[in-house]
N, C-alpha and C positions, 0 to 999 in steps of 0.2 A: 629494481629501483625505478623509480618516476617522478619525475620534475612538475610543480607547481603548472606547468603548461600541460600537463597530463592532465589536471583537474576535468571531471564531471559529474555530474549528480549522480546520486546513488554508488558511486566509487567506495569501496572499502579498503581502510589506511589501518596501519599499526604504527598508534603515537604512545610513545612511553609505554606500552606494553600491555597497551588495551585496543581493542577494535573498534574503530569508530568509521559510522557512514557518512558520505557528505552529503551534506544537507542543499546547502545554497555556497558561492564562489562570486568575487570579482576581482578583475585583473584592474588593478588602477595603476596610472601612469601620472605623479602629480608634473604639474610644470619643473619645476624643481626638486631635485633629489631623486632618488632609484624608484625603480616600480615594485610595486606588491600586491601581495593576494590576503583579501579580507577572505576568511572563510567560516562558516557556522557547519559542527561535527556532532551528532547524535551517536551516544555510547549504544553498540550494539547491543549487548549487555542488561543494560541500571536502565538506558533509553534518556539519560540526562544528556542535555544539550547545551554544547560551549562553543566560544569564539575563537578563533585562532587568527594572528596574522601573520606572512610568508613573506620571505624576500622571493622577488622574482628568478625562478631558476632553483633555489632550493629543493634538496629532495630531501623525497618521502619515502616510505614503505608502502608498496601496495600489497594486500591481502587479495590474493585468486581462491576464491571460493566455488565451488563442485555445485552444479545445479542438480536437486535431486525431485522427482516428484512423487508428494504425497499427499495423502487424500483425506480429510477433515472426516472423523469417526464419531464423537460424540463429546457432551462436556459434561463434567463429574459435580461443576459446580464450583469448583476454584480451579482447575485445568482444563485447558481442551487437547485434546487426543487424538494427534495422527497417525496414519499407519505409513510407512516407508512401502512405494510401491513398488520396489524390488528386493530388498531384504524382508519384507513385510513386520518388521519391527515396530514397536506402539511406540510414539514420540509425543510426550506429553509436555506442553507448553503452558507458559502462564499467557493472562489475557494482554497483559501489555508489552508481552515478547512481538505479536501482532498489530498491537495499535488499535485505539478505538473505532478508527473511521474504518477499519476495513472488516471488526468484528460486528459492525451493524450489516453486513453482506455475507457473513458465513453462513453456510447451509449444510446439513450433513451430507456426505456423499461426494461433496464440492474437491474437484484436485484442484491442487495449489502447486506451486513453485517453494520446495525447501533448501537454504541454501548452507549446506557444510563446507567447517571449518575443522579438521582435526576430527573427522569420524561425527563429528555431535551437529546437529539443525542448531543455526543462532539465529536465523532469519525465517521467516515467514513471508511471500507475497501472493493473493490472490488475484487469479486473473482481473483484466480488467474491465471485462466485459461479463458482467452473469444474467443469467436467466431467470428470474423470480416474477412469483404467483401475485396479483395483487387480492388482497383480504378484505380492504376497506377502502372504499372511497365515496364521495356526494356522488349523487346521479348528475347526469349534463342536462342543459336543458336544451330539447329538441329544436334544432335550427338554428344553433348557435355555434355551430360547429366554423363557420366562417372567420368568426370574431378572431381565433389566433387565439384564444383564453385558457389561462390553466387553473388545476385544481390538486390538490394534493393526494398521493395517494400512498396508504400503508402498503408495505411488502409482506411477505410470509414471513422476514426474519427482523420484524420489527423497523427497516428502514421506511424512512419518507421521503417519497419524490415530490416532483413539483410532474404533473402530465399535465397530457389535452383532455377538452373536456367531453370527445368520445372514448374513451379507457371506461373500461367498467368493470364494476369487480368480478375475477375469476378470471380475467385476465391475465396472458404472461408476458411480461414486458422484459426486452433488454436494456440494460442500466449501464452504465457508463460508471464504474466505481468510485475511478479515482476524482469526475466531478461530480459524484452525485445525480444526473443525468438522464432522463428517458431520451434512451435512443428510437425502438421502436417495437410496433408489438409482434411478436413471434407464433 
């Protein structure tokens, strides 16, 4: 069990009998009256997202979930299909078990972070750091490299960065996921 002072993002709780992640947390202290915790919970599950608020000190259920790693295999076209890299079992997922922002960065081949709960993947996270091709981009214009200027550019799995304006296509650049991000070219 864990106290409201336990609170951190991505923490996974059992409220009423369903798995919910935390989302976002604040501890408010008003001038008057007790303190509490505002908190916003994403059903691991449905992926619907609620409010909750906590008296300070209140417990919670924490769920410890098994980090397992497995490796993005292909998609059928309503599932995508991981393979468990030590049972090598097929784990088929729907798209919004992963989330859109992090299905504009899957690549086949790509290992990920799966996290079980009771023998089954309810989670899905890709690293944060990938390596992708770029496909399309404007040319730069010669000498202008100075300016600090960006230009946008397609990836191989359909994502759009914002880069500099020496990247050029055929390029492999490192991306930053979770901000969307050119880190640098590889």
């Amino acid at each position: 069990m864990a106290t409201t002072a336990d609170f951190r993002n991505g923490m996974v709780l059992e409220i009423d009998g369903q798995l919910v992640q935390l989302v976002y947390f604040q501890h408010v202290k008003p001038g008057k009256g007790g303190a509490f915790v505002r908190s916003k919970f994403k059903n691991v599950l449905t992926g619907a997202v609620t409010d909750k608020t906590w008296n300070a000190g209140e417990r919670v259920k924490e769920v410890r979930l098994e980090r397992r790693p497995v490796q993005y295999s292909y998609n059928d076209g309503q599932l995508y299909h991981f393979m468990d890299m030590e049972t090598y079992d097929d784990i088929p997922v729907e798209g919004d078990m992963i989330g859109e922002d992090q299905l504009k960065y899957l690549l086949e081949g790509m290992e990920c972070q799966g996290f079980v709960h009771g023998e089954k993947v309810i989670m899905l996270e890709l690293p944060q750091f990938v390596e992708l091709k770029v496909v399309e981009t404007e040319p730069g214009l010669r000498g202008d490299t100075a300016s600090g200027g960006t230009k946008p550019a397609k990836l191989e799995t359909g994502a759009v960065v914002q880069v500099p304006l020496f990247v050029e296509q055929g390029d492999v650049l490192k991306v930053d996921r979770r901000e969307h991000k050119y880190l640098t070219r590889v």
